[in-house]
N, C-alpha and C positions, 0 to 999 in steps of 0.2 A: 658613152663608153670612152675610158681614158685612150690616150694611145702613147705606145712603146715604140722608140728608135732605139733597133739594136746593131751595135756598130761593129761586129767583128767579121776577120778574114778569113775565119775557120769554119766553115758552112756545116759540119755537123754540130757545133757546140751552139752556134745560128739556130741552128734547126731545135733541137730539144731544149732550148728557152722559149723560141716562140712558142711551140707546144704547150711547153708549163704553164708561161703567162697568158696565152687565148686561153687553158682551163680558167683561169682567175679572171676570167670576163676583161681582157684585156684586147685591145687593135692592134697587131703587131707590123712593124716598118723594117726594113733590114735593109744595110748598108753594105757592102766588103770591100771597101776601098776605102781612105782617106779623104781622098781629095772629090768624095761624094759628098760628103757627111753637110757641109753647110748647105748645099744646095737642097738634101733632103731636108733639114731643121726647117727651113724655110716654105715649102709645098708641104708639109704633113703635119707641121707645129704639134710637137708630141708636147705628150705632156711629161715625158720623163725621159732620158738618154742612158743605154747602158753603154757604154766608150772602152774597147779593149784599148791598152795601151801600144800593144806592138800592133801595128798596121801601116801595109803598103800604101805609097800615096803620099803618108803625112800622118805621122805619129797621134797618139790620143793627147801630149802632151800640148803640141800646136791645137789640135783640135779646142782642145779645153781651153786654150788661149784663147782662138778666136771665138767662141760659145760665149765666153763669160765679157768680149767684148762688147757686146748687144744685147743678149739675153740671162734671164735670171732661170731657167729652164733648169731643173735637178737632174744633176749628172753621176751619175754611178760609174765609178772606176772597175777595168774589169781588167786583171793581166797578173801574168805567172810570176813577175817578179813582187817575192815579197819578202824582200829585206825594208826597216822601218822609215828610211830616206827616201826609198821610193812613195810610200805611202805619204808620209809627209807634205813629198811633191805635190801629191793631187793633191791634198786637203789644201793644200798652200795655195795653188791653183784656183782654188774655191769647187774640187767636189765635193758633191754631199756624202758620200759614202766612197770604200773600196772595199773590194772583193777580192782576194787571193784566190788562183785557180791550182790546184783542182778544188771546185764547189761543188755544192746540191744543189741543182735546181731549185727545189723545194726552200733553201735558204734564200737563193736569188728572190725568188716572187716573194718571201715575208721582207727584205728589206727593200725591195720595191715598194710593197705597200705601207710600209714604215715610214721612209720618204715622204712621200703623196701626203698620208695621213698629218705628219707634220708638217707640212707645208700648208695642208689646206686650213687646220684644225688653228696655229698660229695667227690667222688671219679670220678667224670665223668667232669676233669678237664687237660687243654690244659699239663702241666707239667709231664712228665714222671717219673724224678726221683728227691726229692730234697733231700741237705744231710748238715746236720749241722754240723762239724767235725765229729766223729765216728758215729753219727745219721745218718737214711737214710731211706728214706718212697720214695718207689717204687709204684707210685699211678696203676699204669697197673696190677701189683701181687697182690696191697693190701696187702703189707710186710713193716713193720716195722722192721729195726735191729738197735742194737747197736755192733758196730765193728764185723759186719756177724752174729752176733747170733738171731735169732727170738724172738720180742718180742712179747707179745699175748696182745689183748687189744678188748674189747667188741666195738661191730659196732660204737655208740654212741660219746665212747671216744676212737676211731680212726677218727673218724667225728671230733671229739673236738681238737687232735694235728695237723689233716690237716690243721683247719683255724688258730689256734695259726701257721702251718707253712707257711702258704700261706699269712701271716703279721706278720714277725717278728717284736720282740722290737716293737710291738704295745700293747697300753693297752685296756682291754675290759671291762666293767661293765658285771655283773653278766646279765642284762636284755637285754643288747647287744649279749652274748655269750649266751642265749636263743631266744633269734631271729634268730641268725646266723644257730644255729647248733640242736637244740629241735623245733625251729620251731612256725609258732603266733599257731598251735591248742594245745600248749602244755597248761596243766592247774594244773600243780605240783609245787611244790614249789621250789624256786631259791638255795635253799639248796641243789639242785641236781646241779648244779656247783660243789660247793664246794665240794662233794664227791665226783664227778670224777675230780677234781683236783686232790684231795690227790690220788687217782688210779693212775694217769698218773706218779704222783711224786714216786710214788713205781716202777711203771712198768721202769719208766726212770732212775733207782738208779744207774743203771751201767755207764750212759752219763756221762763223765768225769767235772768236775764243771766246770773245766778251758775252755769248752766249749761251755758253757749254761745250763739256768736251768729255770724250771714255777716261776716267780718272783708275789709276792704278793703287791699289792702297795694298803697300808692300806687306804681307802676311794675312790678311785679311781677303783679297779680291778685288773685283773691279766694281765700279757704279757708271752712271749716266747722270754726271753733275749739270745741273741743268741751272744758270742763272739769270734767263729770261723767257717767260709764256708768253 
């Protein structure tokens, strides 16, 4: 049974998620504080976080900060502001999704399992290990290194380097690499490419050039130029 951390300070909206997602054979964890949240990530190791944004303690903002500095764990953005900057923020941030409130329950628990499904489904692939020079994605560990060292990357855009590596030196459209990897129930904007591009280009800064690098091809898309196996 998977298990859910739900992080918000508003105990009724608490309450009728866990509900919804225990029907969906789900272990539900609940936080209402801020400056809980890492200590619970840590003793219940969910397999997925819903993160309100406004909470006491220590913003979901911070929170996401420090999540995404350790762990690749899928975070769902959950909070009433929903002008497209603030979304942005999270996606930038490295969530996997966001939620504008007032929601449906019922909506909550399909892009929960949306999430999962892609995260597991991305990884649940015939290849064992594949390695670009000093690169190397261990699809069995769900480990990324450059030259042994771990790199850390949100579910999402570890979904996003697997299929740039399961096609190298192919090039994708922004709509293509939304289908592939976000998925057709995705309904955000194509600008979350491009932020987890620039992610991947940070996280990969150590990948030596002369080995490859996320190549931009102005009108066309991006690829995973790769010139050494």
């Amino acid at each position: 049974m998977q298990t859910i951390l739900i992080v918000e300070d508003e105990i009724p909206i608490s309450q009728v998620l866990k509900v919804y997602l225990q029907k969906a054979n789900f272990k539900i964890e609940q936080v209402f504080d801020g400056g809980e949240v890492l200590g619970k990530l840590e003793s219940s190791k969910p397999d997925l976080v819903l993160l309100d944004v406004m909470l006491p303690g220590k913003d979901g903002w911070e929170i996401l900060k420090d999540i995404r500095q350790s762990s690749s764990c899928p975070v769902i953005m959950l909070t009433a502001l929903g002008d497209v900057n603030y979304r942005l923020t999270g996606l930038n941030g490295g969530a996997d999704d966001y939620i504008s409130k007032p929601f449906i329950a019922d909506e909550v628990v399909a892009r929960v399992q949306a999430v999962l499904r892609r995260s597991r489904n991305s990884l649940e692939k015939e290849e064992t290990v594949l390695r670009f020079g000093k690169l190397e994605f261990d699809c069995k560990s769900h480990r990324v290194t450059i030259d042994n060292v771990k790199v850390v990357l949100t579910p999402r855009d570890l979904s996003l380097l697997l299929f740039f590596a399961r096609h190298p030196n192919q090039t994708f459209t922004r709509d293509q690499l939304i289908e592939h990897v976000w998925g057709w129930e995705y309904d955000g904007s194509d600008r979350a490419v491009d932020l987890a591009i620039k992610r991947l280009r940070k996280a990969l800064s150590n990948w030596p050039e002369s080995e490859g690098e996320i190549k931009t091809l102005r009108g066309l898309g991006y690829q995973l130029c790769v010139y050494k196996k």
